[in-house]
N, C-alpha and C positions, 0 to 999 in steps of 0.2 A: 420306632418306625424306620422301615429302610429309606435310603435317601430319595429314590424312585418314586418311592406312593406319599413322599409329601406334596400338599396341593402345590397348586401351578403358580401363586402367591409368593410362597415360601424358596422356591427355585429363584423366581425373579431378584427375590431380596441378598439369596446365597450368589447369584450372578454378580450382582452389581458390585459387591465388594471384591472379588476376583481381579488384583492388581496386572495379571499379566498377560498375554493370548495363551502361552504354556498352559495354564492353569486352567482357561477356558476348553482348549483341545485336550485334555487329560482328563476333564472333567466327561466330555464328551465322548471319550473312547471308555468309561465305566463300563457301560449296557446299552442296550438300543434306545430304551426310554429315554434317558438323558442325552444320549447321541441326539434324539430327533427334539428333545425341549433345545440343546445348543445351535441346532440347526435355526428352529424356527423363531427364535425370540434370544438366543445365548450371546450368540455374535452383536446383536442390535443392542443389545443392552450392555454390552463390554464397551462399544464405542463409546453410546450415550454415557456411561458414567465416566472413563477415563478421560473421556475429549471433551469436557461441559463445554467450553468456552470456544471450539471453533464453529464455523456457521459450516454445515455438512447438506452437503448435497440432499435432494429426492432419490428414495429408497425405494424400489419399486421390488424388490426381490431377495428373497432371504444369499441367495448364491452373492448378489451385488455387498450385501451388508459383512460376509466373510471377507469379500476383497476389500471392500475401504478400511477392515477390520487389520488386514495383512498389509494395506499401503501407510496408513499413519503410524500402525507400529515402525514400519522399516522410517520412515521420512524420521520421526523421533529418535533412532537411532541414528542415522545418520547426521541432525544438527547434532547430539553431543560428542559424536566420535569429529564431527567436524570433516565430513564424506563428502568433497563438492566437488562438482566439472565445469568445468567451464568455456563457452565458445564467446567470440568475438566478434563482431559485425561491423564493419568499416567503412563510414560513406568515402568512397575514392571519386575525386575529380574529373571531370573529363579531360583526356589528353588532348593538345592543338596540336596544329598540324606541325610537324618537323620543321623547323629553322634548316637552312643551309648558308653556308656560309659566315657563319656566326666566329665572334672574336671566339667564345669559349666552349667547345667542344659541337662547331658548327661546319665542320668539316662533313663531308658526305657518309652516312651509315654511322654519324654519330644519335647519341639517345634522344628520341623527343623530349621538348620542354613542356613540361607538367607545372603550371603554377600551382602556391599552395594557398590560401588564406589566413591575413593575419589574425580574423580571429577565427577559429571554427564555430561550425553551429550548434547550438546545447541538442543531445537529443532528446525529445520529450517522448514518456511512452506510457503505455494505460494497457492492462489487459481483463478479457472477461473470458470467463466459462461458465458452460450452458452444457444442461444433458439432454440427449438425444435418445431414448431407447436405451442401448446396455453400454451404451460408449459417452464419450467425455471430447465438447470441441472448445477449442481455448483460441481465442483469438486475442492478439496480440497487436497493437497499431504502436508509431511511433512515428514522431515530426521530425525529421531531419534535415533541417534547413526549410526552406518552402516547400520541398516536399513532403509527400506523407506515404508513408508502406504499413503495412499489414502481411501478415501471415495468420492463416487459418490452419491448424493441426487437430486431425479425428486423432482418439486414442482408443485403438480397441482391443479390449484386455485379451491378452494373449497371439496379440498379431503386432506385424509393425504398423508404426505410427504413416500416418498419411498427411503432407502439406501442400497449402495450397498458399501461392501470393500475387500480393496485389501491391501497383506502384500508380500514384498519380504524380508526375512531375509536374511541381507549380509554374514553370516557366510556361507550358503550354497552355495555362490557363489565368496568365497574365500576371500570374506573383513573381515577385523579385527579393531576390536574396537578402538576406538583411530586412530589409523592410516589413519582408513578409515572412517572417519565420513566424514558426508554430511554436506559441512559446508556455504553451497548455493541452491538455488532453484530459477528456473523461470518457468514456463509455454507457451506454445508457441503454437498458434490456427495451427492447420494441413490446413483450407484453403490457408495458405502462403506456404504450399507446404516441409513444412520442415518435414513433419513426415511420408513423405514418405506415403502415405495414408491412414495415421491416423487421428482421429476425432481433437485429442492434445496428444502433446507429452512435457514431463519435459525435461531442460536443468537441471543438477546438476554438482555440482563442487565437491572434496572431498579433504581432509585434505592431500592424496597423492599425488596431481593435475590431477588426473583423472576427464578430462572433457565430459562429455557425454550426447547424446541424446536420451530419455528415452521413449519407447512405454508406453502408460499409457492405454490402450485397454485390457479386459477383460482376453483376450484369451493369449497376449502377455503381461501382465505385467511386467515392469519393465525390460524389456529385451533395449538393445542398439540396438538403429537404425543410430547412426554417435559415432564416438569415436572423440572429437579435441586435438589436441596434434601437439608440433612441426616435424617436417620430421620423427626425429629417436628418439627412448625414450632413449637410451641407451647415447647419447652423445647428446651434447647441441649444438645448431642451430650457427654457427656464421654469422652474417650480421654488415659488416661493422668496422669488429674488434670487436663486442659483441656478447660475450655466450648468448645465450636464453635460460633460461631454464624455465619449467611450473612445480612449485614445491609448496603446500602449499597454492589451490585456497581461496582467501581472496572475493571477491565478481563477483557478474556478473550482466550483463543486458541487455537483447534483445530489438530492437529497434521495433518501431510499424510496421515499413513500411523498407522493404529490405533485408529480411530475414539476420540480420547484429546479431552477438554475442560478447560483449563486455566481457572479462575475466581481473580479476587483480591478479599477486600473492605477495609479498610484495613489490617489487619495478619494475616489470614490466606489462606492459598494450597490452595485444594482441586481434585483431579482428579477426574474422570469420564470413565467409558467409556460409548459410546451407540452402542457395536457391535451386533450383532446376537446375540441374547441376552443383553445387558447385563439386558435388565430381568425376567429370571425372577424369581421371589421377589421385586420390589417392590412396592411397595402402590401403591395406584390411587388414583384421586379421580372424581367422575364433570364430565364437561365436556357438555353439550348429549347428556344421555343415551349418552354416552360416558363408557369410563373409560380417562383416561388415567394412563399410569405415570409415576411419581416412583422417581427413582432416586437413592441416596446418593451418598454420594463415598466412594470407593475407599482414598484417604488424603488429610491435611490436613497440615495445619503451620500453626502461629500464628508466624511470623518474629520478634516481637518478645519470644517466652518462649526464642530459641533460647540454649542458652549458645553466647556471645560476641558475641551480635547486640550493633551499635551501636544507640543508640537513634536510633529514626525518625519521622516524620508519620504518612504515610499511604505505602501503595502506588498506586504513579502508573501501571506496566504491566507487562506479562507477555507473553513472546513464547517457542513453542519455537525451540530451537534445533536439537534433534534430538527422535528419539522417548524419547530418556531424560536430556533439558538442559530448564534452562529459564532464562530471564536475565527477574529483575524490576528492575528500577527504582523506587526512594524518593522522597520528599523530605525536605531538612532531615537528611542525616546523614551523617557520616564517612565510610560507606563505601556509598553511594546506587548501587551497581551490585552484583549478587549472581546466583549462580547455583545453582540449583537440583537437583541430579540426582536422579534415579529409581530407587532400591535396589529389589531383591525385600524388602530389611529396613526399609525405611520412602524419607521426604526430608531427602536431607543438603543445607545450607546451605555455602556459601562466599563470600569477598567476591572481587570482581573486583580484580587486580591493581593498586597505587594508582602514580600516578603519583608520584614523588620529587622535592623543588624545587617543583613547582606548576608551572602555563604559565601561566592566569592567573589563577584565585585560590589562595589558602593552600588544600593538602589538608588544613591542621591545619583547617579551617575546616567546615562545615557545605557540604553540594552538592546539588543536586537531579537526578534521570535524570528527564528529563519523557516521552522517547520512545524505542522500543528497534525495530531493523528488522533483522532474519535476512538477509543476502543473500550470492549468491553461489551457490546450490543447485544451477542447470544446469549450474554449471561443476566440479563434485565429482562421484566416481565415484558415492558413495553417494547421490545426492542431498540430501543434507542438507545446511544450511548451515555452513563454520567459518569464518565474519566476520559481525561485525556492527555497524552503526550505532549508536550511544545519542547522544541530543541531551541535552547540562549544559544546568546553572543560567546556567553562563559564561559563554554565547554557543558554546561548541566545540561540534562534530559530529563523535565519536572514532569512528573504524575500527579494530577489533579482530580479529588473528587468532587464535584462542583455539588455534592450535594452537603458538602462541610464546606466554611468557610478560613477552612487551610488554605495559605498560600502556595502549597505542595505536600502530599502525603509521601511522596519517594521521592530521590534524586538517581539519576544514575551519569555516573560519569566515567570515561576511559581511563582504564587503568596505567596505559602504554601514553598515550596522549591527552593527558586533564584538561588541556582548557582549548583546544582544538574542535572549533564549534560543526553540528552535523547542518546539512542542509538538504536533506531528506529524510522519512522515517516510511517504515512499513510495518507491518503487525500482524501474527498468526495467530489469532484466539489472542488470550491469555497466557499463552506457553512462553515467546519470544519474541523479539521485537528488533530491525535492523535497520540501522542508523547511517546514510552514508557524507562522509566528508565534506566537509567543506572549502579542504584545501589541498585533500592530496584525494587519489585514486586509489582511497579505500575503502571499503566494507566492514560497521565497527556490530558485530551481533552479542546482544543482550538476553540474559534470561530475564525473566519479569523476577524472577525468583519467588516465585508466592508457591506454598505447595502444589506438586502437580500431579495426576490420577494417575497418572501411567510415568515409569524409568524402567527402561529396555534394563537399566542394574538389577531390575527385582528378578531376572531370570536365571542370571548367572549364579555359580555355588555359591557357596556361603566359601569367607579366608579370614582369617587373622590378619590380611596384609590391607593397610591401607588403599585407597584408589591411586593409580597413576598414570600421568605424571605429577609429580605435586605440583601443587597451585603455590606460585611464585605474586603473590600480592602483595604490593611496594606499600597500601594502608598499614595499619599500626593493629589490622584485627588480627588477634592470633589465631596459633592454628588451634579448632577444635579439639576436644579432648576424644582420645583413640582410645575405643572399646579394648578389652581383652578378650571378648568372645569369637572362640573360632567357629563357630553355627550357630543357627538364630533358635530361640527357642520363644513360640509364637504363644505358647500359655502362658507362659510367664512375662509376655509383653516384651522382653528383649532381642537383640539385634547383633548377627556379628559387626565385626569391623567392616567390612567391607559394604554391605547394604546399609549399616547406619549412618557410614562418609561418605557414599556416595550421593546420599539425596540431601548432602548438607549443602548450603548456598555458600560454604569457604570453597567448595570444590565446581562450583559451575561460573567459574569470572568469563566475564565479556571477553571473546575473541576481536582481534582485527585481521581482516583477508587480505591482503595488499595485491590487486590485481595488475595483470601483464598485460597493459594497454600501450600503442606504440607513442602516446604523448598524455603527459600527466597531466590530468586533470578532476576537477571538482565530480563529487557524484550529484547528478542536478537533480534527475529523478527514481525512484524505485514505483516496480507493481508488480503484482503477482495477482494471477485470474481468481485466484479462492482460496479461502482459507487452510484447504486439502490439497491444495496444488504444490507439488515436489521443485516447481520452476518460481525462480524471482529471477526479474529484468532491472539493471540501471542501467541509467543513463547518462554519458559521459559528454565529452565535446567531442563531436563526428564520429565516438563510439556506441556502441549498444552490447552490453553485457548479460550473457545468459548463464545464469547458474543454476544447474543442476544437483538434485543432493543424486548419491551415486549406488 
């Protein structure tokens, strides 16, 4: 049978295996038939099987499904050639008025005095994206200092980009530096009803434990649409013989599905719901001749009164893992990884499975979880995630399948810098994952290394010559053994040199970026709007980092 007149079945199945777009547009330029089967269903199925593991936007158009078709190839090419741009964003001080007369350069038309800040403020930032019709808007918020800014950017393909920004400075609405830094951000889609009918609305947390939900709408910037806080601020909640108090927000995390708000402040853990009718029976406050609602929390836990809790510092972070998990992360304790679940009878506590022997420090020893990252969601029935990233004290980045009870099914560590612990993580699909510092002002990017659908290599000729540059790996794994084939020969199952080493994992080691920030510092936060999104953001002290693949 000619390839044409086999059923529409058999096309799907010949599609799906089609490692390349090449391969897909060669196939489509045959005859008109399969021209119009690649049009209408070729492209959609090249993603979906190449891209399992990222979450892919709403598809409303065969024309849109060729471009996300054309944009993740290029974005995949560009993290391995390691294609990035990068801009900077700088909170600057306000300058005071000119000195005259001053002992030191206080002569007349000398420079004003700028004072600087001993310490600067972390930036915190959180981005989402949402589709709109045939275009893409990304919205981008970040705390810097007591204040908060946003930027809104349309992308409309084939035209330039359009932004729009927004600034509330918290001085004028009674926050104070220090005191009141935003020392958290999430973002939270308004179709789940939590923003009250808004498109999206920010959660933030602040250094004073003011926990709040944030209009992020043009007109209403920045203003409170919920306040969470225990009953009374004034005095501390007791349940069960413990004070509650919400002092000093350390981290947060909204969950996908259940309009559920997870808050940590050093040693206690509280949920909120900000569903729709969460706030019956709450008490108000009045905001600009509004009154907005203050809503309690649901349940607490103070981790540190639990019987059998190790003792700990502080809580470092908090990530669901499902609608009824939660995995936080310590510092300073025995068992610095811990998981949370969600009874109808209250929260039960457990530790995370300990490693035995140690890898590289004593577990008899004191650890710290600086960062914890859920991944894997697209690729579960339920959408939820069961793996997860935590960055140690050690330098390790353990992957955990919580559905074994391994105390880590991978490690990954810097090659360049071993034991150089990260204190942030982010994650695209299953493809790659990027880890930033915890002590200097850099960018440390990981392959997951697990086989992957799509290598921009599969398109290039076939060579005899190994990939390059060679991979310089100071471990003790040698280098693979090098084909002698100079073309692939696909019936006989073989491979030249060149597509056989290029999708081997000796050839894809962890990069680090070392960014050109004007003051070094720790990476506090990373986000990126979607898993399709070409842009990641970190966040520095008084910096904000945008990186671009190119």
């Amino acid at each position: 049978a000619r390839l044409e007149s086999l059923p529409a079945d058999i096309l799907l199945i010949i599609l799906s295996h089609l490692q390349t777009a090449q391969s897909v547009a060669r196939l489509g330029s045959a005859c008109r038939v399969l021209h119009n089967v690649v049009i209408t269903v070729g492209w959609r199925t090249f993603v979906r099987s190449c891209f399992p593991s990222l979450g892919l936007p709403e598809v409303n158009s065969d024309a849109a499904w060729a471009d996300l078709a054309r944009s993740l190839t290029s974005q995949s090419r560009d993290w391995d050639r390691r294609a990035f741009v990068f801009d900077n964003f700088v909170r600057t001080t306000p300058q005071h008025h000119q000195r005259r007369g001053g002992r030191r350069g206080g002569a007349r038309g000398g420079a004003p005095f700028v004072p600087s800040q001993t310490i600067p403020c972390h930036m915190v930032v959180a981005a989402h994206e949402t589709q709109q019709g045939g275009h893409s808007v990304e919205t981008v918020i970040w705390g810097a200092g007591e204040d908060i800014v946003a930027r809104t950017r349309l992308n409309h393909p084939g035209r330039d980009r359009t932004e729009t920004w927004h600034l509330s400075e918290g001085a004028r609405h009674g926050y104070t530096a220090g005191k009141d830094d935003v020392t958290c951000l999430a973002v939270v889609d308004g179709t789940l009803g939590a923003s009250r009918g808004k498109s999206i609305a920010a959660v933030t947390g602040r250094a004073s434990g003011e926990l709040s939900l944030l209009s992020l709408d043009a007109q209403s910037f920045a203003q409170p649409v919920l306040h969470f806080r225990p009953a009374k601020l004034d005095s501390p909640r007791e349940e069960g013989g413990e004070k509650i108090e919400q002092k000093d927000i350390q981290a947060l995390d909204t969950a996908k599905y259940g309009c559920l708000l997870a808050s940590a402040t050093k040693d206690t853990l509280m949920l909120y719901s900000y569903g729709e009718g969460s706030d019956k029976g709450a008490s108000g406050e009045h905001n600009h001749h509004e009154v907005v609602p203050v809503i309690a929390p649901y349940d607490s836990i103070i981790l540190r009164h639990q019987e059998g809790s190790r003792p700990f510092q502080v809580i470092r972070d908090v990530k669901f893992v499902s609608h009824d998990l939660l995995a936080v992360g310590m510092t300073s304790s025995l068992d610095p990884l811990r998981y949370i679940t969600i009874r109808p009878s209250g929260l039960d506590m457990a530790a995370a499975t300990k490693v035995t022997g140690g890898y590289i420090k004593d577990e008899l020893e004191n650890n710290s979880v600086r960062a914890i990252l859920p991944v894997g969601s697209n690729s579960v029935a339920s959408g939820f995630e069961s793996t997860i990233l935590s960055a140690w004290d050690d330098g390790t980045i353990r992957l955990q399948d919580l559905r074994t009870r391994q105390p880590f099914d991978r490690i990954y560590q810097d090659h360049f810098e071993p034991t150089t612990p990260s204190s942030s993580l982010i994650s695209f699909g299953l493809e790659r994952f990027v880890a930033g510092s915890a002590r200097a002002s850099v960018l440390k990017i990981f392959d997951f290394r697990w086989s992957r659908g799509y290598q921009y290599t599969d398109a290039l000729p076939c060579s005899d010559d190994p990939p390059y540059p060679e991979s310089r790996s100071p471990t003790m794994t040698a280098t693979p053994y090098q084909p002698t084939n100079d073309r692939c020969d696909h019936l006989a199952g073989s491979r030249c040199c060149w597509h056989a080493l290029s999708s081997h994992s000796f050839y894809r080691p962890n990069i680090n970026v070392y960014l050109n920030v004007r003051r070094e510092s720790p990476i506090h936060t990373l986000a990126r709007a979607s898993d399709v999104s070409s842009t990641l953001y970190a966040g520095l002290s008084a910096t904000l980092v945008e990186m671009n693949l190119k």
